[in-house]
C-alpha positions in Angstrom: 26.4 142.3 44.0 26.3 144.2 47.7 24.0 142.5 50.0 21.5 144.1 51.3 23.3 144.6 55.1 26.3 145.7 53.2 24.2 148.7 51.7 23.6 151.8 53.8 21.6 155.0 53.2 23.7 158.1 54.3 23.1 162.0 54.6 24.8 164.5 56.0 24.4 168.7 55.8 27.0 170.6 54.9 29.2 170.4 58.0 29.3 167.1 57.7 30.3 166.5 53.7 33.9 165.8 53.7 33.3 163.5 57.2 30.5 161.7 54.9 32.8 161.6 51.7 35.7 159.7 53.8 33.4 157.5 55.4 31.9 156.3 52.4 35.5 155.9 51.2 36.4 154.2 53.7 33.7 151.6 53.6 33.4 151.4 49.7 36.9 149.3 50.5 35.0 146.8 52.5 32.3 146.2 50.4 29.8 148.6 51.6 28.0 150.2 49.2 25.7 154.3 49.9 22.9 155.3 48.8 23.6 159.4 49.5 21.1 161.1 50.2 22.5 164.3 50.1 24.2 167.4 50.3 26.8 167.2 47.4 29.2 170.1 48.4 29.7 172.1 51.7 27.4 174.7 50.9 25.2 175.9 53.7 21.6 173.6 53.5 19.0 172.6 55.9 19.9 169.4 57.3 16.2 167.9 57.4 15.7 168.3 53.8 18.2 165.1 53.1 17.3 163.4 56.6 14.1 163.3 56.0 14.4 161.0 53.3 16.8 158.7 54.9 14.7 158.5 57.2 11.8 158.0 55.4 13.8 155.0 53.1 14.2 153.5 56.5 11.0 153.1 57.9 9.6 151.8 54.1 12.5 148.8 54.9 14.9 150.0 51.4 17.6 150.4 54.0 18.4 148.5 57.3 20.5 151.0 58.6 21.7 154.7 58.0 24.3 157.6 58.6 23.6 160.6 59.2 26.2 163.4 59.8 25.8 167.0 60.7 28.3 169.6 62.9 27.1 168.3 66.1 25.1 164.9 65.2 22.1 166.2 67.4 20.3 168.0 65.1 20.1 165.4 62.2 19.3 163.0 65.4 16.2 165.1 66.0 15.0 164.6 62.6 15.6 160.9 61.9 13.8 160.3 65.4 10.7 162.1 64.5 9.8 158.6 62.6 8.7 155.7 64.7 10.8 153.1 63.7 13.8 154.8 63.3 16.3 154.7 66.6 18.9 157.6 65.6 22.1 157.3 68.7 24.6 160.3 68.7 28.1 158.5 68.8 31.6 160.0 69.7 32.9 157.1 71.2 33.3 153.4 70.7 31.1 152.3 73.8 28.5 154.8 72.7 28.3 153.0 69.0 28.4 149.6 70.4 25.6 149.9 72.9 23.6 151.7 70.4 23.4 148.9 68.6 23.7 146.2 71.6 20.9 148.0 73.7 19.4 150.0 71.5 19.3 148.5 69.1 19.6 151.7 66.5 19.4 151.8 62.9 20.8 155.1 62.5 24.0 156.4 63.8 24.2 160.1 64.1 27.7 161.1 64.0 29.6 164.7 65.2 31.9 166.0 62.3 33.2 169.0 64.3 34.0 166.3 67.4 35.6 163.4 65.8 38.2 162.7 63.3 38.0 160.6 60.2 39.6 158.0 61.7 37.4 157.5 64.8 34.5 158.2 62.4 35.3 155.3 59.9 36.3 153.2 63.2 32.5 153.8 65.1 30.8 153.4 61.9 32.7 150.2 61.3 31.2 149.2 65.0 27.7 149.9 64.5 27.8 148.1 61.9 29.1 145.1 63.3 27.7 144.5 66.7 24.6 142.6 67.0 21.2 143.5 69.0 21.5 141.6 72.4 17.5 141.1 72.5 16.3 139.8 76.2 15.6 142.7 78.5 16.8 145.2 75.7 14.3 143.8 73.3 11.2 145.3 75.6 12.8 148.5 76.1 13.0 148.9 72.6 9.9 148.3 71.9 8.3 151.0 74.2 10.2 153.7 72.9 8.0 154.8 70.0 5.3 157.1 71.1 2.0 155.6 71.0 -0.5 158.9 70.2 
């Protein structure tokens, strides 16, 4: 049975398909298990149709974290941060995915297909995963960065 930390929603649009496929591969081998959200091939789609409910699977707590993958990473970024609780950080670098999680605290890692390889994509994920929240100073940033309308 996968624990629930070891179980990850992920998305990605059709740019980022074979980059998801890998890193699901990837991770399957150490014990993480997907729910995929979509797309299925690497036909053109609209990337908010599948983001939308990762995102959504999120903020109702079935997930603690998520990956979403598109060409660049920014535009399934602008999606997933549309939802309040959802903190959606761009990384193409391993100080990027680290400090997401360290400072930010995000849930979401939004990942560049046409930017990174395989290898680095695997290797950030495998970061984001593993680094802790630091809390303190970070922990009332965080919390004043959903908009209050």
């Amino acid at each position: 049975m996968v624990d629930s930390k070891h179980k990850i929603a992920i998305a990605s649009d059709h740019a980022g398909y074979c980059l998801k496929e890998s890193v699901k591969k990837a991770l399957s081998a150490d014990g993480y298990s997907f729910q995929d959200f979509g797309t299925y091939s690497e036909e053109s789609v609209d990337y908010p149709d599948f983001v939308h409910p990762l995102a959504k699977a999120i903020e109702n707590k079935s997930f603690e974290k998520g990956i979403i993958i598109c060409g660049s990473g920014n535009g399934v970024a602008m999606v997933a941060n549309k939802y309040p609780d959802i903190r959606a950080a761009v990384c193409w670098n391993e100080e990027i995915a680290k400090l997401a999680r360290m400072h930010n605290d995000s849930n979401v890692i939004s990942l560049p297909a046409r930017f990174i390889t395989e290898e680095n994509a695997v290797h950030f994920v495998k970061i984001f995963l593993t680094t802790e929240f630091e809390g303190g100073k970070h922990d009332r940033r965080v919390k004043k960065i959903a908009a209050k309308i």
